[in-house]
C-alpha positions as CSV (number, residue, x, y, z in Angstrom):
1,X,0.0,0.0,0.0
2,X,2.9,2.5,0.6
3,X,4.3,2.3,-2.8
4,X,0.6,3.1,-4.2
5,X,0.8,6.4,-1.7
6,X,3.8,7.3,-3.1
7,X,2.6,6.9,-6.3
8,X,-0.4,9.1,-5.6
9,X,2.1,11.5,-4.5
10,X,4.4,11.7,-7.4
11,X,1.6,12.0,-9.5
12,X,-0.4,14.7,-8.2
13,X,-0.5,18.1,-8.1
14,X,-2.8,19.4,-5.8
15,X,-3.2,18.3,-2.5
16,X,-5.3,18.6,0.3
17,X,-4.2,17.9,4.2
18,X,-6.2,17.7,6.7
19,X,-6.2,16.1,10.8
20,X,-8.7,15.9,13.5
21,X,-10.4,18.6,15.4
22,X,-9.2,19.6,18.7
23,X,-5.7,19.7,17.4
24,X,-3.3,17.9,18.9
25,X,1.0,17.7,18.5
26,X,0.9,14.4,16.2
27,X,-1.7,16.2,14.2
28,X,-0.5,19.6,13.6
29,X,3.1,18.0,13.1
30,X,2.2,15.4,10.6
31,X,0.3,17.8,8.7
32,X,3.1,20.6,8.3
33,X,5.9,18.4,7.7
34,X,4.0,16.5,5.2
35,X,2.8,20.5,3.5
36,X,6.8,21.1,3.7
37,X,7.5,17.9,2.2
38,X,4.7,18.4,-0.5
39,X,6.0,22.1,-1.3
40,X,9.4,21.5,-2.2
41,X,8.0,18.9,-4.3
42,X,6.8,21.4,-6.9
43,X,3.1,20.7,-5.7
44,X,0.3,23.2,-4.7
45,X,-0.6,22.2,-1.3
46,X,-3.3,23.3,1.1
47,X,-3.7,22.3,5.1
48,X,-7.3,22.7,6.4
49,X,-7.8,22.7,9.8
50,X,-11.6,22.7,11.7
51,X,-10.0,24.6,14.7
52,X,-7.4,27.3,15.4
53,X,-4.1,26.1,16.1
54,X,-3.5,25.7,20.1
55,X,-1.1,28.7,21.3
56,X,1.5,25.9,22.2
57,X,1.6,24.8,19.2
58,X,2.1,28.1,17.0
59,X,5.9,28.1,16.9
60,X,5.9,25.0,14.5
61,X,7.2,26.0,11.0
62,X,4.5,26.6,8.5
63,X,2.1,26.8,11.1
64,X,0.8,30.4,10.0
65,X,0.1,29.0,6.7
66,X,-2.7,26.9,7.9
67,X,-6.1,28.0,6.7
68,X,-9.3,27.3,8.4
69,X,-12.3,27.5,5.3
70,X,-12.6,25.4,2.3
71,X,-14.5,25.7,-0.5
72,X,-14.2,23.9,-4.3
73,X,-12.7,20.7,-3.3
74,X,-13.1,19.5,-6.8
75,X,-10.1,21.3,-7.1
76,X,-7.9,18.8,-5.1
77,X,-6.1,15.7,-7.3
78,X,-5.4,14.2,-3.9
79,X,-6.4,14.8,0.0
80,X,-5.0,13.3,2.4
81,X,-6.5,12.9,6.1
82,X,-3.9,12.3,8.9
83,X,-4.5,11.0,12.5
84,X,-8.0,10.3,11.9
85,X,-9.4,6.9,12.8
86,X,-12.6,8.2,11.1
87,X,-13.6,10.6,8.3
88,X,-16.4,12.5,10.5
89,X,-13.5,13.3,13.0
90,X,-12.2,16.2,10.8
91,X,-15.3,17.8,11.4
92,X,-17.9,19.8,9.6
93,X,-16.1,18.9,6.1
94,X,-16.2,15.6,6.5
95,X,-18.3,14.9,3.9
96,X,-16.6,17.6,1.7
97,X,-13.6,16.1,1.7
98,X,-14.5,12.8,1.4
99,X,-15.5,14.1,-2.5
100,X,-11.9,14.4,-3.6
101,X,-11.1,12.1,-6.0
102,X,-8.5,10.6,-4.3
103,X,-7.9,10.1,-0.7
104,X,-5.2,8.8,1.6
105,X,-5.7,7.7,5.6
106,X,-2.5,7.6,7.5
107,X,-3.0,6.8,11.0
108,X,-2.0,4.6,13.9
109,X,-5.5,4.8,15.7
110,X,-6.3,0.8,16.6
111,X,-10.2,2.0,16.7
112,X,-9.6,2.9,12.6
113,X,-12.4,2.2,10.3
114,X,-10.3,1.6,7.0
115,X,-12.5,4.5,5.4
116,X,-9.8,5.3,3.0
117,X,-9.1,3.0,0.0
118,X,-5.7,3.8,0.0
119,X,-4.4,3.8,3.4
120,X,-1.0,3.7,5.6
121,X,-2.6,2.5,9.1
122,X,-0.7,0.8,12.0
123,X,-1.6,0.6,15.6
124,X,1.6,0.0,17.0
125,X,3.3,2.7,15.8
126,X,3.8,5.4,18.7
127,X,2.2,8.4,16.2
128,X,1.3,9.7,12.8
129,X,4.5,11.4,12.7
130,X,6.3,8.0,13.1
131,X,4.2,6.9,10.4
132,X,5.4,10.0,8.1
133,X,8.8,9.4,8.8
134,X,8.7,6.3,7.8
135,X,6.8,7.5,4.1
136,X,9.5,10.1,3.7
137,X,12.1,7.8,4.0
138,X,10.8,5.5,1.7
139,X,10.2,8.0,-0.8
140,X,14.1,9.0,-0.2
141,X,13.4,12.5,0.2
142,X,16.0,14.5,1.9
143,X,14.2,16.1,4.9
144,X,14.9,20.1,5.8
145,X,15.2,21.4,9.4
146,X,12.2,22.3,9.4
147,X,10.4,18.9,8.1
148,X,12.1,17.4,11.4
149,X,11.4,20.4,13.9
150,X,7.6,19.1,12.9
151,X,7.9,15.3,12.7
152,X,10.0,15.5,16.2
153,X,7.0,17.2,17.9
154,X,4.4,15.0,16.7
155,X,6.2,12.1,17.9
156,X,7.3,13.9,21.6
157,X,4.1,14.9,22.1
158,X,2.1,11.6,20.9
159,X,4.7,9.6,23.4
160,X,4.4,11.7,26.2
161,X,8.5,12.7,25.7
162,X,8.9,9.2,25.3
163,X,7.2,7.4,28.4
164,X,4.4,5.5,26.9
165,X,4.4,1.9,25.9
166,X,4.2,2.9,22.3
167,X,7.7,4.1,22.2
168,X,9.7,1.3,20.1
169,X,13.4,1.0,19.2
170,X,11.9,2.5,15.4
171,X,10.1,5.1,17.4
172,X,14.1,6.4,19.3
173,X,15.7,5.6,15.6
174,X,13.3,8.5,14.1
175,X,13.5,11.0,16.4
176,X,17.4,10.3,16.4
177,X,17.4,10.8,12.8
178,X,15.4,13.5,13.3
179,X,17.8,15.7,16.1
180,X,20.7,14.3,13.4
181,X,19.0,16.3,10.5
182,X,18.4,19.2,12.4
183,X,15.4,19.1,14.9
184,X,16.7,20.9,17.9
185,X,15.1,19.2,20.9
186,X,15.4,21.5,23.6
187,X,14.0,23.9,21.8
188,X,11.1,22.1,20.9
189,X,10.6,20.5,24.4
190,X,10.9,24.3,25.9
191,X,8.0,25.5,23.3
192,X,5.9,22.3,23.9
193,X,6.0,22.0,27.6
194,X,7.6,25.6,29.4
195,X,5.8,27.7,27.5
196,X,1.9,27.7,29.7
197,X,-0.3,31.2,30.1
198,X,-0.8,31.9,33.1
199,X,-4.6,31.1,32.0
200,X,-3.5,27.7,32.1
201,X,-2.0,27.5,35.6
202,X,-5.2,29.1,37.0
203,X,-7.3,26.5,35.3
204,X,-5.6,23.7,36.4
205,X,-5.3,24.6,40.0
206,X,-9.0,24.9,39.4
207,X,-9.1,21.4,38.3
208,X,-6.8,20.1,41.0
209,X,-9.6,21.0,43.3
210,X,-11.8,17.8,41.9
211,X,-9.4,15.6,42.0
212,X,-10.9,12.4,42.7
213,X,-9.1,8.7,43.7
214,X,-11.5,5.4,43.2
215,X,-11.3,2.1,43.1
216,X,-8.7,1.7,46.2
217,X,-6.8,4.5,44.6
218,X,-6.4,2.6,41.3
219,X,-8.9,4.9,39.3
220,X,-7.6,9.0,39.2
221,X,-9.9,11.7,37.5
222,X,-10.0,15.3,37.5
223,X,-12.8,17.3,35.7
224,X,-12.9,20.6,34.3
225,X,-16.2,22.5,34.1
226,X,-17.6,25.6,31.9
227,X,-17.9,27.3,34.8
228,X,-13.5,26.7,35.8
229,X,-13.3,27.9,32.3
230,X,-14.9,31.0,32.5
231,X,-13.6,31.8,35.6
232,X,-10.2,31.0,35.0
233,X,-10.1,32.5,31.3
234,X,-9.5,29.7,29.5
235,X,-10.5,27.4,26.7
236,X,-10.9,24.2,25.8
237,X,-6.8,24.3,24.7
238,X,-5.3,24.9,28.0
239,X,-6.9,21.6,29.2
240,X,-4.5,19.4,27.1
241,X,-1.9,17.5,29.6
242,X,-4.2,17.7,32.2
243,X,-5.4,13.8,31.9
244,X,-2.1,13.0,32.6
245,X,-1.6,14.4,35.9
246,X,-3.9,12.0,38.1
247,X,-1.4,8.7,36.6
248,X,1.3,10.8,38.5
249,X,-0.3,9.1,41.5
250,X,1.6,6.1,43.2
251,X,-0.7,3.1,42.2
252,X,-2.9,5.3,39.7
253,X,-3.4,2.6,36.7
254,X,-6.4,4.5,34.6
255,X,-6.2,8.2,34.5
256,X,-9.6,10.1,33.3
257,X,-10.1,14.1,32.2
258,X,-13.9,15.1,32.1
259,X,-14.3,18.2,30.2
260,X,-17.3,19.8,29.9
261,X,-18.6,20.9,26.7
262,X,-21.9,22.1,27.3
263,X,-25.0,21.6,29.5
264,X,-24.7,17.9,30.7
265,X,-22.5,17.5,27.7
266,X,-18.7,16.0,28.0
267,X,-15.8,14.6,26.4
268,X,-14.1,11.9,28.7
269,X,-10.2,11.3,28.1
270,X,-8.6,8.3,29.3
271,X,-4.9,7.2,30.1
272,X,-3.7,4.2,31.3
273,X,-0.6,2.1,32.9
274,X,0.4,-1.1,32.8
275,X,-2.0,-3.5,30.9
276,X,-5.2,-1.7,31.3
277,X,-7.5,-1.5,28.0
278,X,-8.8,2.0,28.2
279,X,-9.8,1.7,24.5
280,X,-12.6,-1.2,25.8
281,X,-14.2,1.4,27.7
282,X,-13.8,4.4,25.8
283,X,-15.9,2.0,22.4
284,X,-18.0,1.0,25.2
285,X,-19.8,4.6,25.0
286,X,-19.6,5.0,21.0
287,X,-15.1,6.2,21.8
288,X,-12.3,4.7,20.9
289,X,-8.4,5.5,20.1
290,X,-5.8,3.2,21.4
291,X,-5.3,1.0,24.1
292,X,-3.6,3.4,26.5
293,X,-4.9,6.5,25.3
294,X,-8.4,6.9,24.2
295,X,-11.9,9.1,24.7
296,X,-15.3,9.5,24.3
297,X,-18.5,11.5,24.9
298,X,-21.1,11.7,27.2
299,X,-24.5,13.3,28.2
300,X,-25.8,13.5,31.8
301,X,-24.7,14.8,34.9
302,X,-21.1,14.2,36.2
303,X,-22.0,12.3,38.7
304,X,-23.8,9.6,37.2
305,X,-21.1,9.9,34.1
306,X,-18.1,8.7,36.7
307,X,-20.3,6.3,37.9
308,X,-21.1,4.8,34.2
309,X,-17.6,4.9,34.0
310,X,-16.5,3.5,36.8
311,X,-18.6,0.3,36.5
312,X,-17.0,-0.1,32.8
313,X,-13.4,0.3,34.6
314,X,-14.5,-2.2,37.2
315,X,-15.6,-5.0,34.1
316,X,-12.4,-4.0,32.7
């Protein structure tokens, strides 16, 4: 399947890039190195993005290029969705997009739908970008500073700096290849993860309020309401880290962020340790994403939304 991507590629001349909304690092990386890649290629290249790029994430190279309406897609020889385990997830264009002639998944969600006929999918890799690096290198194409700057921060960000079980010996080879080629990880780290608003520290010292131990200590949570929002300043954005603070917590296995997104509305994200299936219980309420990482929606009152959950955690 990769040499008919690369195919696709070489043949091409207008693409189309595109992630999930509620932009992550893996997404936002992907996507630019790939437009960089695409550029110097001689092609005309456009990345669409539902939502505004997260403040953290606004030092990546080509990031102001990034445009946020589209219109004509007949336009488009090829688009190409990354990060996506589903079409709907890029959001209100789904079913624009999925009109180009041509389309290409790449993605290493294990909750994918194979909605792409062509398609670069693997669950085990630690990220998209991992994914990319791999496609670049195949395709022998001699990456700039800047393709790694973007391919290193999708893959820091989508390991957690390296911690999670995802990290390989092909996941260290990358990013090694990456720093060699000129990706300057300090930099990167000090842009990624010590460079918070001081809207963000007020929100999660809002959020450290709820934080909640079940399960004998095994289950962690924290929830973030409209109302800490408001009061704090902040957006949906400066919540992103925040599920990983409760697995922190001596003996913490499954680590959950409930963010409220409107009345009696949330999205639940889930982290876990160890050998804990997260992505059982985030399918379980119409979710999924990948074994240790994974979310999910819900409708009701918090209360009765931890207690759903926790009776899935328990049967897990």
């Amino acid at each position: 399947m990769i040499s008919e991507i690369i195919e696709a590629i070489n043949e091409g001349q207008s693409f189309l890039i595109t992630a999930h909304v509620r932009l992550d690092g893996d997404a936002l990386g992907s996507e630019l190195a790939l437009y960089l890649m695409l550029r110097e290629l001689g092609k005309n290249v456009v990345v669409y993005n539902q939502d505004h790029t997260p403040e953290r994430y606004r030092f990546l190279p080509a990031e102001q290029n990034i445009i946020h309406n589209i219109s004509n897609v007949e336009q488009y020889d090829v688009g190409i969705v990354l990060d996506c385990s589903d079409l709907a997830r890029v959001g209100d264009e789904a079913e624009n997009i999925g009109k180009i002639k041509k389309l290409i998944n790449i993605d290493h969600h294990v909750s994918n739908n194979g909605f792409c006929s062509l398609k670069m999918l693997d669950a085990h890799a630690s990220s998209t970008g991992e994914l990319l690096f791999r496609l670049i290198r195949e395709m022998r194409f001699k990456m700039s500073k800047d393709i790694c700057t973007n391919l290193y921060a999708a893959i820091i960000t989508d390991t957690g700096s390296f911690r999670y079980s995802s990290t390989t010996n092909e996941t260290l080879f990358a990013a090694g290849t990456l720093v060699e080629n000129g990706a300057d990880p300090q930099w990167i780290a000090e842009n990624v993860y010590e460079n918070d608003s001081p809207v963000r520290l007020k929100l999660l010292a809002k959020a450290l309020e709820t934080l909640s131990l079940d399960m004998k200590n095994k289950v962690g949570s924290l929830v973030v309401t409209q109302k800490a929002l408001l009061e704090a300043g902040a957006s949906w954005e400066h919540t992103e880290g925040f599920v990983d603070i409760p697995r922190t917590v001596r003996g913490i296995e499954i680590s959950i962020l409930y963010t409220q997104r409107g009345d009696n509305h949330f999205k639940l994200s889930l982290r876990s340790k160890a050998k804990a299936n997260v992505e059982k219980v985030a399918k379980k309420f119409g979710g999924g994403g990948h074994i240790h990482a994974s979310s999910c929606w819900m409708k009701g009152d918090i209360e009765s939304i931890k207690s759903q959950i926790i009776k899935a955690v328990r049967e897990l």
